[in-house]
N, C-alpha and C positions, 0 to 999 in steps of 0.2 A: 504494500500500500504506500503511495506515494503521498507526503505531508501534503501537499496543496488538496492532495483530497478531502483531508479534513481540516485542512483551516480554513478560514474564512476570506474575502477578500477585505473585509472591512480592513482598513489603515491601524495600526497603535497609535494610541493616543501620545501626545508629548508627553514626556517623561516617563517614568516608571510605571506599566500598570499594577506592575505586582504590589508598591509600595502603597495604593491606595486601598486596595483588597487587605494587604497587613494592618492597615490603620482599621479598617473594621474588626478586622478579626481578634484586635488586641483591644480594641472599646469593650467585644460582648466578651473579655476575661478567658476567651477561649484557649489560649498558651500557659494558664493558670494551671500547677499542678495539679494533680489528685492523688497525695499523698491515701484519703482512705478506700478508691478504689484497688488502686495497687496493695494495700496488704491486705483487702478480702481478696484479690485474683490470687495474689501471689501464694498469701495461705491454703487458696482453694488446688491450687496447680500442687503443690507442694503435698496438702493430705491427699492428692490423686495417687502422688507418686509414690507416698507411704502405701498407701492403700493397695496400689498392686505389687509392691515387693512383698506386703505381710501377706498377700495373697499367692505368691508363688509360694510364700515359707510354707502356709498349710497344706496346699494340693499338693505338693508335693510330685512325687515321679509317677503322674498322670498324664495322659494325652487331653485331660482336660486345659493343661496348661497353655494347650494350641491360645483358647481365650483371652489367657493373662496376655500371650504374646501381643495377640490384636488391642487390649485394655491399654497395655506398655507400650506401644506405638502409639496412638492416638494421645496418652499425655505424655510421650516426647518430644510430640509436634506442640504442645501445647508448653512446654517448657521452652522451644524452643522459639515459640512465638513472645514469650517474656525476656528473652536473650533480646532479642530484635528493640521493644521497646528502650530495654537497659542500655543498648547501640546508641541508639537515638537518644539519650538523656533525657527519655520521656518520665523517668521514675524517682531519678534523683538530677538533680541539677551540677552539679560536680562530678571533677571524671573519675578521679579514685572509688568512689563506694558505689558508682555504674562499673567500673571495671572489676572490682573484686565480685559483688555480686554476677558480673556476667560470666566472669571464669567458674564460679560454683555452679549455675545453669550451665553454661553450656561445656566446658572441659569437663567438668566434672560428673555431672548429671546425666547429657548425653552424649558425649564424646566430644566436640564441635572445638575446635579454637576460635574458642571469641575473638582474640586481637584476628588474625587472619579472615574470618566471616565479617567483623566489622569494617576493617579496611576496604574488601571487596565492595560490600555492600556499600559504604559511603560511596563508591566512585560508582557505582551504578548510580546513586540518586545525583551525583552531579550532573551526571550526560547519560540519563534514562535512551534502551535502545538506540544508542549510538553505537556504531559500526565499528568505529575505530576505537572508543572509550569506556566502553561499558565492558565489563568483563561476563554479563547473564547474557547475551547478545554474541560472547566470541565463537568462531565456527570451530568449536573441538569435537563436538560428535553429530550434532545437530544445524542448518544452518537458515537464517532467520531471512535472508534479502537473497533475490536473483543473482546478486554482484557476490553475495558471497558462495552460491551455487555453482556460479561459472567458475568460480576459485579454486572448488573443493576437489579433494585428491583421496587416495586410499579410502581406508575405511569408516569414512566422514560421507564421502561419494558414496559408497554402498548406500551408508545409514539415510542418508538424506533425498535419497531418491523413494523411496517410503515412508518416510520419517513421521506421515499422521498416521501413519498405522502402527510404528512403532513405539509412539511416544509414549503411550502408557503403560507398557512391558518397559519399558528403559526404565521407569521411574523407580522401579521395583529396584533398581540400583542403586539408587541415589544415597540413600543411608550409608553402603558401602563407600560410594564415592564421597560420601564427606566426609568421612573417617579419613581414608586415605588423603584427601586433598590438607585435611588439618594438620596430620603428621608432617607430612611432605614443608607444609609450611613450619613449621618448629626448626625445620633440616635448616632452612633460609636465613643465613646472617642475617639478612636486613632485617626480619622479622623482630619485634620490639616484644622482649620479657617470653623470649623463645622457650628457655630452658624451664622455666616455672609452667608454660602453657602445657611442654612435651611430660612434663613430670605429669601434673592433673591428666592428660590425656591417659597417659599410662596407666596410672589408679583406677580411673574410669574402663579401663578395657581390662584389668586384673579382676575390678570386683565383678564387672558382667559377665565374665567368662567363667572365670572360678563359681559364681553360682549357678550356672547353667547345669556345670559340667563336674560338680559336688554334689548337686539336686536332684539332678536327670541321669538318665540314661546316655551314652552317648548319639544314641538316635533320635534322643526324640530333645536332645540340647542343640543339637544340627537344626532340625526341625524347627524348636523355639528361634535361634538364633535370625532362620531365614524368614522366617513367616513375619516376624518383632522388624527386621530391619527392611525387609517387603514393602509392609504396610505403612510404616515409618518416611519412606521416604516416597511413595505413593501421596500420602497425606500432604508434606510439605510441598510437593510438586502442585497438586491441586489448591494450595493454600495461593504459590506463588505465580501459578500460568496465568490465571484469568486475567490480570492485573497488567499488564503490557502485550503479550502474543498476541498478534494480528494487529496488535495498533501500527502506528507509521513508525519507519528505522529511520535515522538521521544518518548524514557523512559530516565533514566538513565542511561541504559544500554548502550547508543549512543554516543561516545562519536565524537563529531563535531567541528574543529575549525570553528571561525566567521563566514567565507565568505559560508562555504557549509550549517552550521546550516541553514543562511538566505535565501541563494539561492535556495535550496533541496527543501525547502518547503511554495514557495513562488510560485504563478502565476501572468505572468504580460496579459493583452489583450486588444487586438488588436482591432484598433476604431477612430484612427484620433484625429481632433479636438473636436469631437462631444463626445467621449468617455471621453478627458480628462477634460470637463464640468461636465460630466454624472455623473463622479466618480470623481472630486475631484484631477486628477492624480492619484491617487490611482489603475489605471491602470499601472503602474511603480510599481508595487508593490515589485518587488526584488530590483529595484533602493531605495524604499522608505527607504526599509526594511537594506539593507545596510548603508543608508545614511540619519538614518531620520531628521536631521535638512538641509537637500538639501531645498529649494524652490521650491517647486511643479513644476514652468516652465523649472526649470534645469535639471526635472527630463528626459522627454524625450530626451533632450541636452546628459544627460549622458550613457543611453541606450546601444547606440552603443558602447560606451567602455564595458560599463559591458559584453555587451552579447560576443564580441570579448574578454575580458580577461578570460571569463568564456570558451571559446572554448580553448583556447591556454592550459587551464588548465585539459579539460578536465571534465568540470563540470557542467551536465544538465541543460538546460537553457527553461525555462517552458513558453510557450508563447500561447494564444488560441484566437477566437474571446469570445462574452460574451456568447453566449450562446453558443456553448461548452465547455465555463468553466461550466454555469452551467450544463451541461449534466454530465459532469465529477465528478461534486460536487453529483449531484442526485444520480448519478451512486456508488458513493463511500459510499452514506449513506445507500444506500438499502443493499449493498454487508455486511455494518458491522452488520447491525440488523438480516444478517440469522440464524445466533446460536440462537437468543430468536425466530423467526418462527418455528424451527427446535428443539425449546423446550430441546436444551442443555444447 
């Protein structure tokens, strides 16, 4: 999808339009924390997580366990949705006690290196779906724009010439592949407080293992393992696709102030209370993406302005339920892999 599809022709206004949008949004207190939402989520995420370890301790070396597995993914994505705000200094205002708390979610909790997942993430929200800048956008297995399909080589070419049909069997990866990407990143001198993230990661993979494989059988801790990190990364994929896939990629060639870079290529949808559990808020995703240290509950609060400032201005405002986002997202991935079908 090319940007001029969905932007408008209307002209930017002189000056800033993001800065008039921010002067609302900080009238109605909307950047205001919520110190007592965050320690009822955070408590609730928290006795989840107790909850299904004392429940591995009772069942015990059952195939009933298959359930804890599915129970244990679902609040790892949900820990890992509290990692995300922690990023964002949506929880605390200072970096130190956002960082210690994010290495206990995520090094710790589910395996994840926080400093490595934050860095990436930050540089995705600077140049969302940029070609060249985003790193959720670069073409390692998957690839997102024609120009990177005509690019694509080995087993990138295989995958991406089917790639709507494989995208949900991939995902079943992804747990894996975060593990592996967080280690890898510990390996990286550049990486900042490497050796404390590599330690907690390690912890994190001794005690998950050792109980599987103390608990269980060996068959059916194989079994847990794959089923828990299946679902696990299934979940966050569907937490994180609907929200940019299929919207427009940017180059260089683009040039975007703020508010449209965010907006253009952002989707928010549509789901109530049950969506905004589902995903973390992260159904706001053009509010997120705008505003990311808002408070996840401010986000719907702020919506109505956005999408109202975004009309006045004249600037496409992307809204779907979830599964037409993913139809959308499907649709866009098969449309970019014709040229490698089509053996151009």
């Amino acid at each position: 999808m090319s940007i001029n599809s969905a932007s408008s022709t209307a002209e930017p206004r002189p000056g800033s339009d993001f800065a008039g949008l921010s002067r609302q949004i900080a009238a109605a207190g909307l950047l205001d924390r919520r110190p007592g939402y965050y320690v009822v989520r955070i408590g609730l995420v928290a006795a989840a997580y107790a909850a299904g370890w004392s429940a591995f301790a009772v069942i015990g070396d059952s195939w009933w366990q298959i359930l804890v597995a599915v129970g244990l993914a679902v609040v790892f994505a949900q820990v890992a949705l509290v990692a995300h705000d922690l990023a964002h200094r949506q929880v605390f205002r200072k970096r130190r006690p956002s960082e210690i708390a994010g290495r206990i979610a995520g090094n710790l909790a589910i395996g994840m290196a926080y400093g490595w997942w934050q860095d990436k993430h930050t540089r995705h929200h600077a140049n969302p779906n940029h070609e060249e800048l985003d790193p959720d956008v670069s073409p390692d297995i998957l690839v997102w724009s024609k120009r990177q399909a005509g690019a694509a080589s080995g087993l990138t070419k295989v995958i991406a010439a089917r790639q709507a049909f494989l995208f949900f069997p991939l995902l079943t990866l992804e747990g894996f592949n975060l593990h592996v990407a967080s280690v890898r990143a510990t390996l990286d001198p550049r990486t900042k407080r490497r050796h404390l993230e590599l330690v907690l990661l390690l912890v994190h993979f001794a005690m998950f293992l050792s109980a599987l494989f103390v608990m269980l059988s060996p068959g059916k801790a194989i079994v847990f393992l794959l089923v828990n990190q299946a679902v696990f990364g299934v979940y966050l994929g569907c937490t994180f696709a609907p929200n940019h896939k299929g919207m427009p990629t940017l180059t260089r060639e683009d040039e975007l102030d703020y508010l449209r870079k965010q907006v253009l290529t952002s989707r928010n949808v549509k789901g109530g209370p049950v969506m905004d559990v589902a995903l973390g808020g992260l159904n706001y995703q053009i509010e997120h993406h705008l505003f990311p240290s808002m408070p996840t509950p401010n986000l719907r609060k702020a919506k109505p302005i956005v999408e109202r400032y975004c009309a006045d201005l004249g600037v496409s405002y992307q809204e779907t339920g979830l599964v037409e986002s993913y139809r959308l997202a499907l649709r866009h991935m098969h449309d970019v892999g014709e040229p490698i079908r089509a053996g151009r």
